[in-house]
TORPA-4810 file (N, C-alpha, C, O; in nm, 3 decimals):
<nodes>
NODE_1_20.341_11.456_2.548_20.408_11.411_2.425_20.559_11.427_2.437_20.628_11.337_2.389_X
NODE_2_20.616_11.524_2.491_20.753_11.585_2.493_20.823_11.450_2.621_20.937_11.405_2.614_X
NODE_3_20.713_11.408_2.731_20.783_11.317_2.798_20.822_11.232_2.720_20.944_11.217_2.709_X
NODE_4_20.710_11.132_2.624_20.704_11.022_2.581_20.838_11.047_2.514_20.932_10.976_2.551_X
NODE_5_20.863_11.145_2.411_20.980_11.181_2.318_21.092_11.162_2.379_21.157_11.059_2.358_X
NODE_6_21.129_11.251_2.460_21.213_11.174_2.577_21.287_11.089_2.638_21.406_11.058_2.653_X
NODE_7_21.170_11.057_2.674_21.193_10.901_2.712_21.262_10.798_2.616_21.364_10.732_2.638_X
NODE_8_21.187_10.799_2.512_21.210_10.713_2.397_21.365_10.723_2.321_21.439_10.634_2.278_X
NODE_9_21.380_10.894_2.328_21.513_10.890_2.299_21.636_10.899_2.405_21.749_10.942_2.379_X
NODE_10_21.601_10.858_2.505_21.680_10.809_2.620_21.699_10.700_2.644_21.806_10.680_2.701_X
NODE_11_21.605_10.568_2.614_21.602_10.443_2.566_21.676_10.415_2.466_21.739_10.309_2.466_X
NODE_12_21.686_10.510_2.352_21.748_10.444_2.241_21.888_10.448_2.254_21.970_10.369_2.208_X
NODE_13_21.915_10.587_2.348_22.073_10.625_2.336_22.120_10.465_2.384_22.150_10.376_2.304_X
NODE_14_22.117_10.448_2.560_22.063_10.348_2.670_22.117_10.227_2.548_22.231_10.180_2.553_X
NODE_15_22.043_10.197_2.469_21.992_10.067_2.384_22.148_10.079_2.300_22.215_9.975_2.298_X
NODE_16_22.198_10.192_2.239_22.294_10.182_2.144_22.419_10.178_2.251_22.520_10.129_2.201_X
NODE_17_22.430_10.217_2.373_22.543_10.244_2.431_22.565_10.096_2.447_22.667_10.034_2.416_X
NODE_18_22.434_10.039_2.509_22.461_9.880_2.595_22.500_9.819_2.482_22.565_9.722_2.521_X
NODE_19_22.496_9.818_2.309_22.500_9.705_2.237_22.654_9.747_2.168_22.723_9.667_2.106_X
NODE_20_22.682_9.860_2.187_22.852_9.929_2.176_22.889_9.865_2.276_22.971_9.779_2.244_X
NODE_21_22.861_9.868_2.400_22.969_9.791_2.513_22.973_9.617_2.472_23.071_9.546_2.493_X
NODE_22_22.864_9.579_2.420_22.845_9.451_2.392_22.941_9.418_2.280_23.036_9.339_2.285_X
NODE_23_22.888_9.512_2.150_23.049_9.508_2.059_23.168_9.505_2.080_23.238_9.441_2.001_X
NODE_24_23.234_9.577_2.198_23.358_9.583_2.241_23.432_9.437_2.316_23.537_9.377_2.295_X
NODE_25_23.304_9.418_2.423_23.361_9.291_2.497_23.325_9.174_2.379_23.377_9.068_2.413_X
NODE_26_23.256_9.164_2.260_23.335_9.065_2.143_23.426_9.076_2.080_23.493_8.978_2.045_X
NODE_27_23.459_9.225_2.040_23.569_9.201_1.918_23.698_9.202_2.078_23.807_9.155_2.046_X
NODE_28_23.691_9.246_2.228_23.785_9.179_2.297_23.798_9.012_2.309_23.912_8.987_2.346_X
NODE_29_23.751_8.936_2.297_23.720_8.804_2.291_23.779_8.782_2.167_23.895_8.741_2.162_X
NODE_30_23.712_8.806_2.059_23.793_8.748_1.926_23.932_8.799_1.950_24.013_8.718_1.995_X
NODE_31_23.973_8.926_1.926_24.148_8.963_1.914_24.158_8.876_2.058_24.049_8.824_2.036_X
NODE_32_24.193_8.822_2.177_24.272_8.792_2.277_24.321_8.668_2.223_24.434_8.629_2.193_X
NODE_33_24.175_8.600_2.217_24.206_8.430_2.121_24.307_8.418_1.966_24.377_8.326_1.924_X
NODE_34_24.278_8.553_1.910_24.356_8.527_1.784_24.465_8.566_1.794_24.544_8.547_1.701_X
NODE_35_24.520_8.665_1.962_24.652_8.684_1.973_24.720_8.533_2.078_24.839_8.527_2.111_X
NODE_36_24.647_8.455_2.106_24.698_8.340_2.135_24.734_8.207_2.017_24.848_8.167_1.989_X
NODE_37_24.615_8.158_1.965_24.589_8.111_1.855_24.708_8.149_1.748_24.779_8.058_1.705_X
NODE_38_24.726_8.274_1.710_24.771_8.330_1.588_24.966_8.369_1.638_25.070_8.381_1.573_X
NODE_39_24.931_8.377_1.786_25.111_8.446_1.890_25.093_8.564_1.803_25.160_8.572_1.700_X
NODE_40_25.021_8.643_1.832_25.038_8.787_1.773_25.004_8.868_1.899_24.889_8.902_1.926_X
NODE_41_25.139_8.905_1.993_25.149_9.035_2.101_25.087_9.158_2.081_25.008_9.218_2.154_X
NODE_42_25.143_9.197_1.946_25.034_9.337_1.933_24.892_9.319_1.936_24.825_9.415_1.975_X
NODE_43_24.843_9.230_1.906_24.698_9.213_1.959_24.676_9.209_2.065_24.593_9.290_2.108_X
NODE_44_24.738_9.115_2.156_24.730_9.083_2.255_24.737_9.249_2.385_24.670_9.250_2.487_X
NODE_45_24.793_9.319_2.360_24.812_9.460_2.384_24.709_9.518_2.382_24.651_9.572_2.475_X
NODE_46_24.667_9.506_2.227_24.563_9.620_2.214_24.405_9.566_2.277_24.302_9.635_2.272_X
NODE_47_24.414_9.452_2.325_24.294_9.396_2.395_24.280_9.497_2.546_24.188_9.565_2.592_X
NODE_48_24.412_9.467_2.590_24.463_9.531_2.724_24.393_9.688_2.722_24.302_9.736_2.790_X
NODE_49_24.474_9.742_2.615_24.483_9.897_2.583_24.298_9.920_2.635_24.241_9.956_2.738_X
NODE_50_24.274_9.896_2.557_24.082_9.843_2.528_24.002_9.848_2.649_23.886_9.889_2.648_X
NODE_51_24.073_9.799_2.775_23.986_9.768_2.892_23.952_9.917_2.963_23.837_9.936_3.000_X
NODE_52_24.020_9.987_2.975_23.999_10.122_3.041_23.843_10.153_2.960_23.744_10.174_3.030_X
NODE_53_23.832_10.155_2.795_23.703_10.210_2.728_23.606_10.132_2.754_23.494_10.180_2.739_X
NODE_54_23.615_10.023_2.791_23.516_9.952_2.817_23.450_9.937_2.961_23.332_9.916_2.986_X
NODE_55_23.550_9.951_3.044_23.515_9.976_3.207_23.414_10.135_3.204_23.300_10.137_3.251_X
NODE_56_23.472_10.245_3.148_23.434_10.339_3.158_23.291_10.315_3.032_23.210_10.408_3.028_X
NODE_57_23.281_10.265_2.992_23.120_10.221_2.893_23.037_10.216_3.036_22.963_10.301_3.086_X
NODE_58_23.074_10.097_3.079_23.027_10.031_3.170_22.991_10.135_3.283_22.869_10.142_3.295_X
NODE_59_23.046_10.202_3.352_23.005_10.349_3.450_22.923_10.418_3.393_22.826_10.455_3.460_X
NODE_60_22.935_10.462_3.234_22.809_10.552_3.167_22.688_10.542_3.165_22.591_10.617_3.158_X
NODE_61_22.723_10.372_3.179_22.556_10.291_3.141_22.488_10.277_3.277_22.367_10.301_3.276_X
NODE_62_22.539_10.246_3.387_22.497_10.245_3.481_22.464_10.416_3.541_22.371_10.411_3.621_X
NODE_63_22.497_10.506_3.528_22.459_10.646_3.547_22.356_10.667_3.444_22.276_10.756_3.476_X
NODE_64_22.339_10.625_3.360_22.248_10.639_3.267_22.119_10.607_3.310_22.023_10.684_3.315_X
NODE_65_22.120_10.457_3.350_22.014_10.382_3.398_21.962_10.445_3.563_21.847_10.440_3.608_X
NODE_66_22.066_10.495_3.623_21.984_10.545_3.737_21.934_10.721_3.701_21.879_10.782_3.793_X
NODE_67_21.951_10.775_3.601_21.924_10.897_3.573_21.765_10.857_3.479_21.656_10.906_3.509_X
NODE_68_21.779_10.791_3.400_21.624_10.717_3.360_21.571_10.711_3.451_21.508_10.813_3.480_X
NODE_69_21.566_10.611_3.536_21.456_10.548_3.658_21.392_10.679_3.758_21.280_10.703_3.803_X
NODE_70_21.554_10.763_3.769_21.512_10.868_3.869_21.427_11.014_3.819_21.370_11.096_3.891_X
NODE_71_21.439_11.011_3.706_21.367_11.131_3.575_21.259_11.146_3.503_21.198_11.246_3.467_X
NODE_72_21.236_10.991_3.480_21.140_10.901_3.381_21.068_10.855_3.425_20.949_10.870_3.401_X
NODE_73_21.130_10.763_3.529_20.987_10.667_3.623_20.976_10.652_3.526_20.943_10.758_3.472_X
NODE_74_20.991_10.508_3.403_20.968_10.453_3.300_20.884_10.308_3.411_20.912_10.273_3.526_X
NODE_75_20.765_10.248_3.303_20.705_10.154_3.318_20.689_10.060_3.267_20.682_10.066_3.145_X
NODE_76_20.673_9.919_3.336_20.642_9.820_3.244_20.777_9.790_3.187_20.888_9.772_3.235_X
NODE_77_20.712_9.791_3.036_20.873_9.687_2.969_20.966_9.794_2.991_21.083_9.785_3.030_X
NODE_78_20.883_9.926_2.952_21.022_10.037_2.936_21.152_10.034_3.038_21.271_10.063_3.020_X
NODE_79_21.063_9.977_3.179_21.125_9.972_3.294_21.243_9.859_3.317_21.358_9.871_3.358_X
NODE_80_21.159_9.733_3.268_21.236_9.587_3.245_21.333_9.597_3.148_21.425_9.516_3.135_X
NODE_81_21.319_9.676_3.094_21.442_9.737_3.002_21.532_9.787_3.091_21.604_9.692_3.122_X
NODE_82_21.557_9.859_3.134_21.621_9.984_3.163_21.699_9.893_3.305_21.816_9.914_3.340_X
NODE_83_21.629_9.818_3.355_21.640_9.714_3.474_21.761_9.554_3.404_21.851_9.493_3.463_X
NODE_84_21.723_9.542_3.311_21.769_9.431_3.253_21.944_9.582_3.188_22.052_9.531_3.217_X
NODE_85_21.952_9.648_3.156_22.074_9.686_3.085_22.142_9.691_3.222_22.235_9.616_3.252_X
NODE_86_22.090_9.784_3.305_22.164_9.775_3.419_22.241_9.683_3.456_22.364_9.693_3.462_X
NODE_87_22.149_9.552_3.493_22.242_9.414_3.501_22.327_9.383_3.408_22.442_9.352_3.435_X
NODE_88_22.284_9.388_3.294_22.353_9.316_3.187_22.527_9.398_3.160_22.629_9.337_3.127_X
NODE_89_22.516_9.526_3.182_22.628_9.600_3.168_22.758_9.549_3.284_22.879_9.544_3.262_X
NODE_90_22.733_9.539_3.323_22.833_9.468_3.443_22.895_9.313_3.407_23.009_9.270_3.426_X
NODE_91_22.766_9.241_3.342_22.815_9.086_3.302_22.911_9.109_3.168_23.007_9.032_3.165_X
NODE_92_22.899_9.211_3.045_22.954_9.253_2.939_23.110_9.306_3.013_23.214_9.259_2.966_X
NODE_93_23.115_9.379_3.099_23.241_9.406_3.145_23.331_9.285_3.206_23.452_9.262_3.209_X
NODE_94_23.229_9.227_3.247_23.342_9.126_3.316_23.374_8.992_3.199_23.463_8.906_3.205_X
NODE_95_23.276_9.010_3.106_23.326_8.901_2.997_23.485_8.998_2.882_23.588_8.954_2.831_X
NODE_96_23.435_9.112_2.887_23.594_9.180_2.847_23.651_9.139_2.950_23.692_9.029_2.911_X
NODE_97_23.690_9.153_3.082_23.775_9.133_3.190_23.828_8.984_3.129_23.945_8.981_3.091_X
NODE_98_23.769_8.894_3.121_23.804_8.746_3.072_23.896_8.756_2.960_24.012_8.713_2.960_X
NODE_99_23.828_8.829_2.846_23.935_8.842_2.780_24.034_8.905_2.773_24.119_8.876_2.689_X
NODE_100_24.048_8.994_2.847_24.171_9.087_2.911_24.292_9.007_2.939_24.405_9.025_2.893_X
NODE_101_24.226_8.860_3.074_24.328_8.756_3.108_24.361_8.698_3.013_24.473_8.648_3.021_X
NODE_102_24.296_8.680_2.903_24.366_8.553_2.802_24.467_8.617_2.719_24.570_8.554_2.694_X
NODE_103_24.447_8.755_2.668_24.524_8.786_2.644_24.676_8.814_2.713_24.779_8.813_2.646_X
NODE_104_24.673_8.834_2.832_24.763_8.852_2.903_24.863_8.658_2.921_24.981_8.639_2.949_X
NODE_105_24.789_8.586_2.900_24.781_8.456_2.852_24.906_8.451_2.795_25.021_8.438_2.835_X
NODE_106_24.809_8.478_2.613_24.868_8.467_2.505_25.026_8.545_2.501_25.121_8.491_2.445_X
NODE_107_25.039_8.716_2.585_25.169_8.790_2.599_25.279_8.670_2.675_25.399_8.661_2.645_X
NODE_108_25.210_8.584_2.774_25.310_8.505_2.807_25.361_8.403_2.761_25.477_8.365_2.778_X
NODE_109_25.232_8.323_2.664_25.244_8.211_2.605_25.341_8.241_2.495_25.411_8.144_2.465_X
NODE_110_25.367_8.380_2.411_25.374_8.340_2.314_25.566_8.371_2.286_25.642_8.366_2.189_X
NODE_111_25.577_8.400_2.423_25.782_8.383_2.436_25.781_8.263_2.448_25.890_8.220_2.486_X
NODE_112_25.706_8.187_2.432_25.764_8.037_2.473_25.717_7.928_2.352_25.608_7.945_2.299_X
NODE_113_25.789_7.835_2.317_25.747_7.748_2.216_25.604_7.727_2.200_25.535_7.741_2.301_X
NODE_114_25.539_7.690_2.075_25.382_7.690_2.049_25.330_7.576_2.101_25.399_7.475_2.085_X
NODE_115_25.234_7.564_2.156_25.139_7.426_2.155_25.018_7.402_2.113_24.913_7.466_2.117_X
NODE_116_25.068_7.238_2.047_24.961_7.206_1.992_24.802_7.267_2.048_24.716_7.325_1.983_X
NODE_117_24.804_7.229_2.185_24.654_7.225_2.234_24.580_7.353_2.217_24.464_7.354_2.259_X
NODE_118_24.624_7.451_2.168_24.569_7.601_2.163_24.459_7.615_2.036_24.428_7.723_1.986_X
NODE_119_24.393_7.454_1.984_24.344_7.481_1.867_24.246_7.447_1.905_24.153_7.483_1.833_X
NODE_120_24.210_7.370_2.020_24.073_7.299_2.073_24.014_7.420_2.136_23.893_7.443_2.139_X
NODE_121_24.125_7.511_2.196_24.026_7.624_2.260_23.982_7.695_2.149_23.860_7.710_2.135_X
NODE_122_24.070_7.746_2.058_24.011_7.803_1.941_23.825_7.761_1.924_23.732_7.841_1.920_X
NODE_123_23.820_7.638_1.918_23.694_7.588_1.877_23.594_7.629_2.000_23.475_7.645_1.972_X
NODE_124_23.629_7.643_2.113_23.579_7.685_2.224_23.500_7.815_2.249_23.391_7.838_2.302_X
NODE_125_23.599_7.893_2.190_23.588_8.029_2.154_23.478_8.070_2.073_23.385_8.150_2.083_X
NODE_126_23.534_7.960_1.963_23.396_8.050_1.871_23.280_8.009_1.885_23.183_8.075_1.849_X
NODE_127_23.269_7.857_1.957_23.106_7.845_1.992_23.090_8.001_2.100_22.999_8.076_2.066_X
NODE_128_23.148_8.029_2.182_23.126_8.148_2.261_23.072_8.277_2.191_22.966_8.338_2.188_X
NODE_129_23.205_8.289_2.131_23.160_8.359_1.992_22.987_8.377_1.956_22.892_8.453_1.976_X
NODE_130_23.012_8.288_1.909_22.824_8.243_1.818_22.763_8.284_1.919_22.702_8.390_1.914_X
NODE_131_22.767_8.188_2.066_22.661_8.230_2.192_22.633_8.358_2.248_22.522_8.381_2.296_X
NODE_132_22.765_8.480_2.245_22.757_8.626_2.261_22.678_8.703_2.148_22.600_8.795_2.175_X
NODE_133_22.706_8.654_2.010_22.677_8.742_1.926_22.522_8.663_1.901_22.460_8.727_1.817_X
NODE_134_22.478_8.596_1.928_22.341_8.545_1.918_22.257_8.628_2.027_22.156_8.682_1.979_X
NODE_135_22.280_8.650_2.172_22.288_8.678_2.268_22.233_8.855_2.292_22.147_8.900_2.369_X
NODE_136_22.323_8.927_2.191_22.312_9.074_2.145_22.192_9.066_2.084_22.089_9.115_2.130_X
NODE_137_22.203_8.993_1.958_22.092_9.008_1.866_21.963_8.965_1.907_21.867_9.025_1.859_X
NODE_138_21.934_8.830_2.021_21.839_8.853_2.046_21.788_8.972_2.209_21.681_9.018_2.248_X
NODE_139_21.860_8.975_2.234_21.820_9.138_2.361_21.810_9.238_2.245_21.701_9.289_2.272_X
NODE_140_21.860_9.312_2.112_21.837_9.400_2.078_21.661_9.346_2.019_21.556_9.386_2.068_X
NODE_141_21.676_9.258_1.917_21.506_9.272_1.901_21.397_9.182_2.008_21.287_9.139_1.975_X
NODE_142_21.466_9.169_2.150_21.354_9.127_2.276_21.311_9.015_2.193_21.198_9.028_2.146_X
NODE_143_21.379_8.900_2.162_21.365_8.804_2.087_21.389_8.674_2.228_21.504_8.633_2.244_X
NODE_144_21.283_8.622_2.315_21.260_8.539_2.435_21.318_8.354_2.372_21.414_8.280_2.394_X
NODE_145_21.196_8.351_2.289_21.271_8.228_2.242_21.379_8.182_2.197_21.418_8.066_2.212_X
NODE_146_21.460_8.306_2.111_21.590_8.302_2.029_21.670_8.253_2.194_21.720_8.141_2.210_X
NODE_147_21.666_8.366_2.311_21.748_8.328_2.397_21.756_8.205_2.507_21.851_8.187_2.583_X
NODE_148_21.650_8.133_2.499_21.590_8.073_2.573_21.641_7.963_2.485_21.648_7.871_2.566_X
NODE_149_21.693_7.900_2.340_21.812_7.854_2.241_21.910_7.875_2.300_21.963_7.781_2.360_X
NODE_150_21.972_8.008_2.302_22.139_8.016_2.354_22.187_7.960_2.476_22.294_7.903_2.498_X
NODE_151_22.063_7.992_2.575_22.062_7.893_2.714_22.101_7.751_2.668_22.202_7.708_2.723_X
NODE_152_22.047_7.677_2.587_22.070_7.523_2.601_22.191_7.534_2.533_22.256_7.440_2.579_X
NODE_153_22.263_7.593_2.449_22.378_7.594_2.381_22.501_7.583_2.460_22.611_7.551_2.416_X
NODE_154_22.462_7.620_2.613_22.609_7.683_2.677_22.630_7.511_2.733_22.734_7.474_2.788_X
NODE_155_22.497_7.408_2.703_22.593_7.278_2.750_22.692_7.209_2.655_22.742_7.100_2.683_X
NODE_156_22.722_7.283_2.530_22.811_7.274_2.445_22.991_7.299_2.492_23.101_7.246_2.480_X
NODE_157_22.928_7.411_2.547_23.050_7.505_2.637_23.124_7.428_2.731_23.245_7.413_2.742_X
NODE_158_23.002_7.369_2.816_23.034_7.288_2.883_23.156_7.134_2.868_23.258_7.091_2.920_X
NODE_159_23.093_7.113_2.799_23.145_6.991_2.728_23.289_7.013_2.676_23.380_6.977_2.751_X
NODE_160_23.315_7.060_2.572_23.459_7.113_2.541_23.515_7.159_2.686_23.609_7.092_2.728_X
NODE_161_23.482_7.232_2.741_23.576_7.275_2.846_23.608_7.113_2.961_23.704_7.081_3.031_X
NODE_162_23.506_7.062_2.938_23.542_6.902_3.040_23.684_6.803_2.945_23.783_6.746_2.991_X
NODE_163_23.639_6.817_2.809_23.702_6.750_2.744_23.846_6.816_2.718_23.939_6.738_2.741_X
NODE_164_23.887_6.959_2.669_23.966_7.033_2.695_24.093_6.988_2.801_24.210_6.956_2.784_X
NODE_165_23.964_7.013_2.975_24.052_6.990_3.064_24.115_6.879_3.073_24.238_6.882_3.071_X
NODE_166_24.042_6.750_3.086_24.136_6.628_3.093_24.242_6.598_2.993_24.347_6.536_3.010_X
NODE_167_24.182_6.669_2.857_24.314_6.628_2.756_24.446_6.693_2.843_24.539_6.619_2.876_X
NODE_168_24.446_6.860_2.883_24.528_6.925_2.953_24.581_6.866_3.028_24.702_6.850_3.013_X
NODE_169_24.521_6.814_3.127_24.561_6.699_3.241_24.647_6.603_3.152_24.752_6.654_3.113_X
NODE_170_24.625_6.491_3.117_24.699_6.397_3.080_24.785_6.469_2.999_24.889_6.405_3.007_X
NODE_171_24.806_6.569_2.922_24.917_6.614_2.864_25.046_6.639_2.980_25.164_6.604_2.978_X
NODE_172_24.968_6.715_3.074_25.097_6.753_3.164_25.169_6.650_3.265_25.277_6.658_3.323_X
NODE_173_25.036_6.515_3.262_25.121_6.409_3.319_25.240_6.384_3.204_25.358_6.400_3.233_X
NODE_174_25.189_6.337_3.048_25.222_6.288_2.970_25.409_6.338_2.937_25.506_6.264_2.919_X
NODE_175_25.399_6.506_2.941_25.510_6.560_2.927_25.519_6.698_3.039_25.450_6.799_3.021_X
NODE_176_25.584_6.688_3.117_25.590_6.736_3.265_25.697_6.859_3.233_25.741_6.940_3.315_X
NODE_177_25.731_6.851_3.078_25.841_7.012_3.013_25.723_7.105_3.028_25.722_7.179_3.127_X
NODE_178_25.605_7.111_2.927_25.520_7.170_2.939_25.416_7.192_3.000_25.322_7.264_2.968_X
NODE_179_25.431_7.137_3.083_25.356_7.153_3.202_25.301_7.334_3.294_25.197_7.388_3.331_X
NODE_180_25.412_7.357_3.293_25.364_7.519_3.356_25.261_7.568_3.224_25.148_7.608_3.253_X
NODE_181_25.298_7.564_3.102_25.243_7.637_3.004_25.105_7.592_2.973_25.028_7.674_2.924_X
NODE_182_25.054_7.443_3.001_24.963_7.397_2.969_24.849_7.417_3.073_24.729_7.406_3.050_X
NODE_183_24.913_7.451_3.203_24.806_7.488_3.294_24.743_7.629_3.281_24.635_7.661_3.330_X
NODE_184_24.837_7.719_3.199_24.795_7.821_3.175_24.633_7.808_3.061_24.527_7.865_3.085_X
NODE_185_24.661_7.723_2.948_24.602_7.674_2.887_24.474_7.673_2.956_24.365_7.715_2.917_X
NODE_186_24.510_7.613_3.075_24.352_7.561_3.181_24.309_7.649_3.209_24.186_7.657_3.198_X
NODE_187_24.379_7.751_3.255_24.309_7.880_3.248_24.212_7.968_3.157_24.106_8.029_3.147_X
NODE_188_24.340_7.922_3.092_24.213_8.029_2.941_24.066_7.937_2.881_23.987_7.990_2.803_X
NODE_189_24.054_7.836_2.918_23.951_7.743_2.928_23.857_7.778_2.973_23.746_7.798_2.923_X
NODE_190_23.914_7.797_3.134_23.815_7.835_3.236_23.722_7.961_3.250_23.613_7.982_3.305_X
NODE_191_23.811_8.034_3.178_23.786_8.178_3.123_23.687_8.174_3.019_23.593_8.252_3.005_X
NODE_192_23.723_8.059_2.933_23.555_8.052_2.824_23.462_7.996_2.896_23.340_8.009_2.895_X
NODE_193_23.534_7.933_2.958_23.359_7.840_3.024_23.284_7.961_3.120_23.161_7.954_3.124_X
NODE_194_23.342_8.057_3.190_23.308_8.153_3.230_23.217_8.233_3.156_23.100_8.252_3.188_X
NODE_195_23.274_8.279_3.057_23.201_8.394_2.935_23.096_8.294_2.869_23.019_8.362_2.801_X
NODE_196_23.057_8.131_2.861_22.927_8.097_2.873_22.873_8.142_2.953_22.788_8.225_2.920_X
NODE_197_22.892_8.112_3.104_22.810_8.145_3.210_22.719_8.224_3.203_22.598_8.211_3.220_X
NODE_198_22.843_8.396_3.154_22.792_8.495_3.161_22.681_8.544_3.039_22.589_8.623_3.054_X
NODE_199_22.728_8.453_2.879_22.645_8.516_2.791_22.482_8.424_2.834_22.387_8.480_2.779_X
NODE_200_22.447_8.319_2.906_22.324_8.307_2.957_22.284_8.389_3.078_22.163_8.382_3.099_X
NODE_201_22.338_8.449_3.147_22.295_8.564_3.213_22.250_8.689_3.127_22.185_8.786_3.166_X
NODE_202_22.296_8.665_3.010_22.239_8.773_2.938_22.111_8.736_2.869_22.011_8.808_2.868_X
NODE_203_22.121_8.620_2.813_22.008_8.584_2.771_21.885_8.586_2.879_21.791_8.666_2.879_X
NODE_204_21.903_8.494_2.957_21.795_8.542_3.099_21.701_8.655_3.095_21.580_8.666_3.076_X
NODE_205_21.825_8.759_3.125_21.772_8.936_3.122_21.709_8.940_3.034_21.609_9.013_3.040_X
NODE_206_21.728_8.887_2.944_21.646_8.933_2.795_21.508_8.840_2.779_21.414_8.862_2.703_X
NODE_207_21.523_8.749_2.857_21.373_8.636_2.861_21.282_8.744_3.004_21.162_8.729_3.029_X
NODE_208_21.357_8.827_3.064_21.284_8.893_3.189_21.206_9.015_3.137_21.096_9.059_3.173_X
NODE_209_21.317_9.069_3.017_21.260_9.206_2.990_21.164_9.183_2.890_21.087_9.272_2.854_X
NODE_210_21.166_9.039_2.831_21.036_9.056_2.697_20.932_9.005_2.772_20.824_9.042_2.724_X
NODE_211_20.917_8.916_2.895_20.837_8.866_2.949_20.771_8.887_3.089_20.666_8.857_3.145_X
NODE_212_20.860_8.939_3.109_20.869_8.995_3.270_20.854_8.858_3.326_20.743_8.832_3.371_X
NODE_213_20.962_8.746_3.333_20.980_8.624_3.396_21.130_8.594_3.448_21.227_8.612_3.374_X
NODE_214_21.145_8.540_3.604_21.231_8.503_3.591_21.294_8.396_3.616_21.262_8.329_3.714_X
NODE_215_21.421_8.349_3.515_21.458_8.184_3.517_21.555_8.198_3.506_21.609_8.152_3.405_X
NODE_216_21.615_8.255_3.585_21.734_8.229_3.627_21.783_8.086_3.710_21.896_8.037_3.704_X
NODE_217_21.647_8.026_3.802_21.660_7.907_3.885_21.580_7.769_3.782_21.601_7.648_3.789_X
NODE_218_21.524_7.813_3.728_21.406_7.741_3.654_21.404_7.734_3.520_21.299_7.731_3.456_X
NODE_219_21.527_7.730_3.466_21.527_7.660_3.364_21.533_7.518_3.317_21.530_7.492_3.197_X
</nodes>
């Protein structure tokens, strides 16, 4: 009985740490975009400031997960759990890392005159937005179908970021002043289309750990 107890509350810690690191690399995503979007530097800072707590999340969780496996010998889902945070903690860090760059973006963008085009990414964002925070909610209640939805969503992602880029393109043919600034633009694009990538890698994990399946190739 005292294992099972245990266990269970080693899972839960496990469960609250991974969905705290998950909180962090969103509200980094929202402030980077709204210190571009909005030219607000002090945000843009405190995204930065932010990355050290979140890297170091990210080391806890992974010591965590090999102190489970090596203590617990957890089974079954308990295991596909514990197997799925592992992975997933690394993809959450590197989607803060993304927003780390945009912000660093926005610190450069925003000594320099505004541009229009910073409103299409806006819209970019928050489908991302929606796709991360959908993403959490279904890995916290092992919700397969909810994620196996967010998967088809990221060809949304897709799309804006195609359409995005060429507008970018012909802008910088169009006016060759703004040109350095607008490629930056391309960047921070690329950077959302990225953090799709990554929030269906999360979903995945979460279609593996409720099902023990994997489609990662086969969707």
């Amino acid at each position: 009985m005292d294992y099972h107890r245990h266990l269970d509350d080693e899972l839960d810690s496990l469960r609250d740490r991974v969905l705290l690191l998950g909180g962090e690399a969103e509200a980094a995503l929202e402030r980077a975009m709204k210190a571009l979007t909005e030219r607000d530097s002090e945000l843009a800072r405190q995204v930065l400031e932010q990355d050290d707590l979140i890297d170091r999340l990210e080391v806890e969780i992974d010591r965590q997960c090999i102190d489970i496996i090596a203590l617990r010998q957890p089974a079954a889902r308990d295991l596909r759990f514990v197997i799925s945070v592992a992975k997933m903690a690394p993809v959450l860090e590197r989607i803060a890392d993304h927003a780390a760059n945009i912000a660093r973006v926005a610190l450069d963008l925003n000594n320099e005159p505004e541009l229009k085009s910073v409103f299409d990414l806006k819209r970019m964002s928050e489908h991302a937005l929606r796709m991360l925070r959908g993403a959490l909610d279904a890995f916290t209640s092992g919700d397969a179908a909810a994620a196996r939805e967010i998967i088809k969503s990221d060809t949304e992602i897709n799309e804006l970021y195609n359409h995005i880029f060429h507008r970018l393109i012909e802008m910088m043919v169009s006016e060759p002043s703004t040109a350095t600034r607008d490629a930056r633009l391309l960047f921070v694009a690329k950077h959302l289309e990225r953090i799709g990538d990554y929030v269906t890698d999360i979903c995945e994990l979460t279609v593996y750990m409720a099902e023990a399946t994997f489609i990662k190739h086969f969707k």
